[in-house]
C-alpha positions in Angstrom: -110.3 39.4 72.3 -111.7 36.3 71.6 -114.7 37.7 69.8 -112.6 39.8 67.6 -110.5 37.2 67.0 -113.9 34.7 65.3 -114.8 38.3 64.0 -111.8 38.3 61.9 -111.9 35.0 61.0 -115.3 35.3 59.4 -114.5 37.7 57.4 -110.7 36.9 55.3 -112.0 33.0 56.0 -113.2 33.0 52.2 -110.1 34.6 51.2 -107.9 32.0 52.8 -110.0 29.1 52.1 -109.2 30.1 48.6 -108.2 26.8 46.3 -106.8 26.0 42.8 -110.0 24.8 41.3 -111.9 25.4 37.7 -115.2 24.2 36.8 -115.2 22.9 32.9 -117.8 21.4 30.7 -116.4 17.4 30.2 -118.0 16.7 27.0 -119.5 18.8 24.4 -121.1 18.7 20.9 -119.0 20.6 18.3 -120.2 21.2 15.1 -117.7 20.8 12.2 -116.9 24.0 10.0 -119.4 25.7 12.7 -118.1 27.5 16.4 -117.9 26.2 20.1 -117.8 27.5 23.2 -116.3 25.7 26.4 -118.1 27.4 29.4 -115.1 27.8 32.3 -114.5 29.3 35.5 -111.8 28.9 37.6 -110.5 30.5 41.7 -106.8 30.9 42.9 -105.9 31.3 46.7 -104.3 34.4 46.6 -106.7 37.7 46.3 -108.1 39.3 43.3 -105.9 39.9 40.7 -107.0 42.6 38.0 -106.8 41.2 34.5 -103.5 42.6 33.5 -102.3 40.4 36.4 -103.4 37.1 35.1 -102.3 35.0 31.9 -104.8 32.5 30.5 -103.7 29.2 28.8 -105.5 26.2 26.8 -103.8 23.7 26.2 -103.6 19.9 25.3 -103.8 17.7 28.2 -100.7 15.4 27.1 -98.6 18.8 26.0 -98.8 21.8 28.6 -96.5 23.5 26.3 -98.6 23.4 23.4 -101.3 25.5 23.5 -104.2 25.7 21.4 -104.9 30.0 23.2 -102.4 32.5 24.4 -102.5 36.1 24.4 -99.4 35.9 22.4 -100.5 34.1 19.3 -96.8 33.3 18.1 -96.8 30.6 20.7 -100.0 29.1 19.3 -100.3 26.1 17.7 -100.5 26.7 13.8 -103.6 24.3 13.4 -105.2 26.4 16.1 -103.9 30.3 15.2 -106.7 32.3 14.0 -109.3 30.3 15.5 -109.3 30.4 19.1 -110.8 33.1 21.5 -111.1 33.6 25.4 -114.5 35.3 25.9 -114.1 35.1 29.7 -112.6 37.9 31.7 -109.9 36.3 33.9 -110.1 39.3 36.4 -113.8 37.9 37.1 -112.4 34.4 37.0 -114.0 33.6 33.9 -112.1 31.6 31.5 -114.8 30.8 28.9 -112.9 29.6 25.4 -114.6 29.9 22.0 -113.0 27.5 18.4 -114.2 29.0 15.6 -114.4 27.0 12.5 -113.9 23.7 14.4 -112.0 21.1 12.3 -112.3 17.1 12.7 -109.4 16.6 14.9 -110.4 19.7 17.5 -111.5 17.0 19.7 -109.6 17.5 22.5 -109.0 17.1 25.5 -108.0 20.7 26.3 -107.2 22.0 29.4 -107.0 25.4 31.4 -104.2 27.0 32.6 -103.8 30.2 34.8 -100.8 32.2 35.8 -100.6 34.9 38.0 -97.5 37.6 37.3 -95.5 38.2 40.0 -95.9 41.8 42.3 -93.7 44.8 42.1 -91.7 43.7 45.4 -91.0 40.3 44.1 -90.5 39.6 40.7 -88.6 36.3 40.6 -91.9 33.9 41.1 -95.1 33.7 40.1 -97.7 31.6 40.7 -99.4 29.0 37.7 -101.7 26.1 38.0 -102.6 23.3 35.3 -106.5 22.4 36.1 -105.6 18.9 34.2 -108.0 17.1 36.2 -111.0 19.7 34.8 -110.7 19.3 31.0 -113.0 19.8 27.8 -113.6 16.4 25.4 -115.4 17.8 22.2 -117.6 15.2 20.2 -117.4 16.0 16.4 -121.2 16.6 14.9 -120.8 16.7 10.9 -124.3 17.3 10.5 -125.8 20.1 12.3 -129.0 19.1 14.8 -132.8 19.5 13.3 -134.7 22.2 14.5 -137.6 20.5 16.6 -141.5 21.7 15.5 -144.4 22.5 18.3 -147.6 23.2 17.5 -151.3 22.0 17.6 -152.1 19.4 15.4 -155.3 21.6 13.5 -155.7 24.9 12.9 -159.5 26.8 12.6 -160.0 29.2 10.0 -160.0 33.0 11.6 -158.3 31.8 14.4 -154.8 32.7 16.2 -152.6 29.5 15.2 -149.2 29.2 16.8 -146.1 27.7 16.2 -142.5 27.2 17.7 -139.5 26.3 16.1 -136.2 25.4 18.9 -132.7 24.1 17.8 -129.9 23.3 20.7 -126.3 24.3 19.8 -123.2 25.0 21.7 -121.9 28.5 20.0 -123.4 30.7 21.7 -121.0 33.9 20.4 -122.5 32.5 17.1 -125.8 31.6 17.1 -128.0 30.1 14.6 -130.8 32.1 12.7 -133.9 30.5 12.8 -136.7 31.2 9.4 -139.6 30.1 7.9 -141.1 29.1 4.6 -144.1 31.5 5.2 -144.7 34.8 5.6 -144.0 36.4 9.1 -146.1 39.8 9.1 -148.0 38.6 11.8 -145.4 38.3 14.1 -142.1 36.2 14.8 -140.6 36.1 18.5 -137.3 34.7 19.2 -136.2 33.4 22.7 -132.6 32.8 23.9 -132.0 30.6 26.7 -129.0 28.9 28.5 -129.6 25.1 29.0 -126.8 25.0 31.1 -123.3 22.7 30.5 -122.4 24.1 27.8 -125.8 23.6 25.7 -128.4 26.7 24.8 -131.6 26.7 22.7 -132.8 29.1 20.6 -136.7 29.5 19.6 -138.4 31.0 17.3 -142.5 31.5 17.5 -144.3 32.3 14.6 -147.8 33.5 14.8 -150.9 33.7 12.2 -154.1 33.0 11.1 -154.4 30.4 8.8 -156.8 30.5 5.9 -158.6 27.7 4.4 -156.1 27.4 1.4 -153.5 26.6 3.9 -155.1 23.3 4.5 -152.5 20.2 4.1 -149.8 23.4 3.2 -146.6 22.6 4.9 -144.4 25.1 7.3 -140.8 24.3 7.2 -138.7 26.3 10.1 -134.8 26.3 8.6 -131.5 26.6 10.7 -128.6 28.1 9.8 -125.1 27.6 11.4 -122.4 29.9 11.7 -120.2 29.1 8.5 -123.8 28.5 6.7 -124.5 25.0 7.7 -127.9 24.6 7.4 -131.0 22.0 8.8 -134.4 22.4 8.1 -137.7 20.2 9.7 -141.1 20.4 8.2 -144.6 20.1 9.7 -147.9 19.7 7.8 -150.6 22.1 8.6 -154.2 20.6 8.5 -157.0 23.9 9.0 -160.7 23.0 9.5 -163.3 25.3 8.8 -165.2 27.6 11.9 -167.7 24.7 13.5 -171.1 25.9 12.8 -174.8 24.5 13.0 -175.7 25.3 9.2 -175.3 22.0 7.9 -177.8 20.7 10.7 -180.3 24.0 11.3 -180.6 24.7 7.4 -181.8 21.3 6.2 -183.8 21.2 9.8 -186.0 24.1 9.0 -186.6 23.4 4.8 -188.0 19.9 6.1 -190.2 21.9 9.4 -191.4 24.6 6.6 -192.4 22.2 4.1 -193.9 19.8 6.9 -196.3 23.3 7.8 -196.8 24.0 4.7 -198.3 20.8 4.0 -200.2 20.8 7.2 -201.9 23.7 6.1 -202.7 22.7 2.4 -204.5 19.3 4.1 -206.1 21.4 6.8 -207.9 23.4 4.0 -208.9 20.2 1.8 -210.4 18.7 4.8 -212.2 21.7 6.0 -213.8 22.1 2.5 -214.7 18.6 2.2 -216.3 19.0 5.5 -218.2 22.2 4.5 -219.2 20.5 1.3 -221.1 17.1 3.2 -222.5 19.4 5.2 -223.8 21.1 2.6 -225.1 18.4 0.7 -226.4 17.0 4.1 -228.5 20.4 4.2 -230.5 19.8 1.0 -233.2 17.4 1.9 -235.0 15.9 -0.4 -232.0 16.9 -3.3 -231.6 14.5 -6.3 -228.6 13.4 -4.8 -230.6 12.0 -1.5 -233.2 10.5 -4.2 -230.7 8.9 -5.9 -229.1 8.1 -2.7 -231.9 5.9 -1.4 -233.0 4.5 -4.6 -229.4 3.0 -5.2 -229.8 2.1 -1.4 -233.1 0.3 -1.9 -231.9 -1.2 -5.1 -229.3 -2.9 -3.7 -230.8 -4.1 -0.7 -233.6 -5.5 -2.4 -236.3 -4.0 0.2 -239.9 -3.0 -0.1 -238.8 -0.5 -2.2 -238.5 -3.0 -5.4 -241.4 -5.1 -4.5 -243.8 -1.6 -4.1 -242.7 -0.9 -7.2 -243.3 -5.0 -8.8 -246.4 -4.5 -7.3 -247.8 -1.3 -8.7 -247.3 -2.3 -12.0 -249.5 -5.5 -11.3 -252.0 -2.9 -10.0 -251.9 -1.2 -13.1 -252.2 -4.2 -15.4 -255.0 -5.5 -12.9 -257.2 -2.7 -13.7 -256.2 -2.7 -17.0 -257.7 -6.1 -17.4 -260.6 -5.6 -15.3 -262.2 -2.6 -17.0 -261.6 -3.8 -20.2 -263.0 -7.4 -22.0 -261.0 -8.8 -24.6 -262.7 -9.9 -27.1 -262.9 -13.7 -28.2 -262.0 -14.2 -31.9 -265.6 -15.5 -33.3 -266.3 -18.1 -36.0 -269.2 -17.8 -37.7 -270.7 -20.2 -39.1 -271.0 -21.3 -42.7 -274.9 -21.3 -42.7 -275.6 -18.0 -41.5 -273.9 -16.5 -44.5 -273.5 -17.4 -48.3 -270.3 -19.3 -49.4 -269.6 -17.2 -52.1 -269.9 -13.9 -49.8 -267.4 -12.1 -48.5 -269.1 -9.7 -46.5 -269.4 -9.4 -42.9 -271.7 -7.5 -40.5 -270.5 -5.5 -38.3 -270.8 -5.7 -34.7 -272.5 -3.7 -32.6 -270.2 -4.2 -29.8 -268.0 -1.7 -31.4 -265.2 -4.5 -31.9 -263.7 -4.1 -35.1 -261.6 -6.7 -35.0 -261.5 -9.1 -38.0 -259.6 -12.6 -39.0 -259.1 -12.8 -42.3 -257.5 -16.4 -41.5 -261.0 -18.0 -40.9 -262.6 -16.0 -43.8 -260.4 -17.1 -46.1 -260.6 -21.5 -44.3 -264.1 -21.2 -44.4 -264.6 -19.0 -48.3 -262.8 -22.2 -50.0 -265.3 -24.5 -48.4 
């Protein structure tokens, strides 16, 4: 009995533990002229109710009997008719409100209210519960939020280059679009996520492959708002060309060829001159060795010059020795008339004859 007894317990525990409670975003960014929604759930004691069974209610925290939502929009507030929504199903406890077209003074507080209709067998009560101490405090943006940019900081040329694109808002029934100043063939992926309180990002990814005119080009990545309020943020794209070795291997092997090619050209002017002196060295006995060791002796002032000094004496020595050189004579004035002119000749066949003395000693 006592087992059965915990058994039960167990089991409708949840269901009796049951309280008047809602869970409600505090504060949240609203952008003017643009949408919001307020994120709420909410739990009653009693058991599940369907939807037909339950009445939802916003109102103002200071006026429960204004309200700002209700099924029956004749009991609305005429600043709010028109422009209020509950997204939320109540049978799932879910009493998610959505302002379109938000206005300057839609700053709240607002508050949720929920009332259950009485059953079939009683139909004099019913149950309802203000969740005043769970309420909603909207902060007016008149400006919508920048998209924020993410990328690399350089491209390459040829290569895959990506970007991202992510704006925050709070209308999530109305999101923004997200596009970009360039072309998207290549491919554009957009990602929706839920930030949680009441706040969810939307990205966009864009995907290409820059080209070397899109150096210094800029990408600008634009927002736009439900009721067409727009943002916009713009990056600069800087693309460097595919790293290669060209500017290093090309000049590299003009200055290696033209260092062989040289190498080569010397080579054969050397080898040549070698082959020449040797050549020259071969000819014994060639005008050039003549000259070669005349100028040699010449210059050194050997025997060579003084063999040659003293072969020309030689020469003049026998010169003088196998020949006399004749002494002029005089003759005398008595061996021959004064008046004659007339000479004997020698018979040591010298024919020579001065004419000097003929003539001193003929005026005598």
């Amino acid at each position: 009995m006592i087992s059965f007894c915990l058994f039960l317990a167990v089991i409708f525990s949840p269901v009796l533990c049951e309280q008047w409670k809602a869970n409600v975003v505090k504060n949240l960014n609203a952008l003017v002229s643009s949408c919001v929604v307020v994120p709420c759930t909410f739990s009653y004691p009693n058991e599940d109710l369907p939807t037909s069974r339950l009445r939802g209610i916003w109102h103002p925290f200071k006026s429960k009997q204004d309200y700002i939502y209700y099924e029956d929009q004749t009991r609305v507030l005429d600043s709010f008719k028109g422009r209020t929504k509950l997204l939320g199903n109540l049978g799932q406890k879910n009493c998610t409100l959505e302002i379109t077209d938000v206005k300057n003074h839609d700053n709240g507080p607002f508050c949720f209210r929920v009332e259950l209709a009485p059953t079939e067998s009683d139909t004099s009560t019913k149950d309802k519960y203000s969740f005043v101490e769970e309420c909603v405090t909207l902060n007016m943006l008149p400006d919508p939020p920048k998209p924020t940019l993410h990328s690399k900081d350089t491209g390459t040329v040829g290569h895959v280059y990506t970007i991202s694109c992510t704006v925050e808002h709070s209308c999530p029934s109305h999101p923004p679009s997200l596009t970009w100043s360039r072309s998207t063939e290549d491919g554009v992926i957009e990602v929706y996520t839920d930030m949680l309180h009441g706040i969810w990002k939307k990205q966009s990814i864009l995907t290409f492959i820059p080209e070397e005119k899109d150096d210094h080009s800029d990408i600008t990545c634009t927002a736009e708002f439900h009721e067409r309020k727009t943002s916009s943020a713009t990056k600069k794209l800087h693309v460097k060309r595919v790293e290669n070795n060209k500017h290093i291997i090309i000049p590299a092997v003009v200055g290696i060829s033209i260092a062989v090619i040289f190498g080569v050209v010397c080579a054969l002017i050397v080898k040549r001159y070698k082959g020449r002196i040797a050549e020259l060295q071969s000819q014994d006995g060639s005008m050039w060795n003549r000259l070669s060791r005349l100028s040699r002796r010449i210059h050194s002032g050997g025997p060579g010059q003084f063999q040659s000094t003293q072969r020309v004496n030689k020469v003049k020595t026998h010169v003088s020795t196998d020949q006399k050189v004749p002494k002029p004579r005089f003759p005398s004035p008595k061996s021959q008339p004064k008046a004659c002119h007339y000479k004997q000749d020698l018979d040591d066949g010298d024919d020579y004859m001065n004419t000097a003395d003929l003539s001193v000693y003929g005026n005598l």
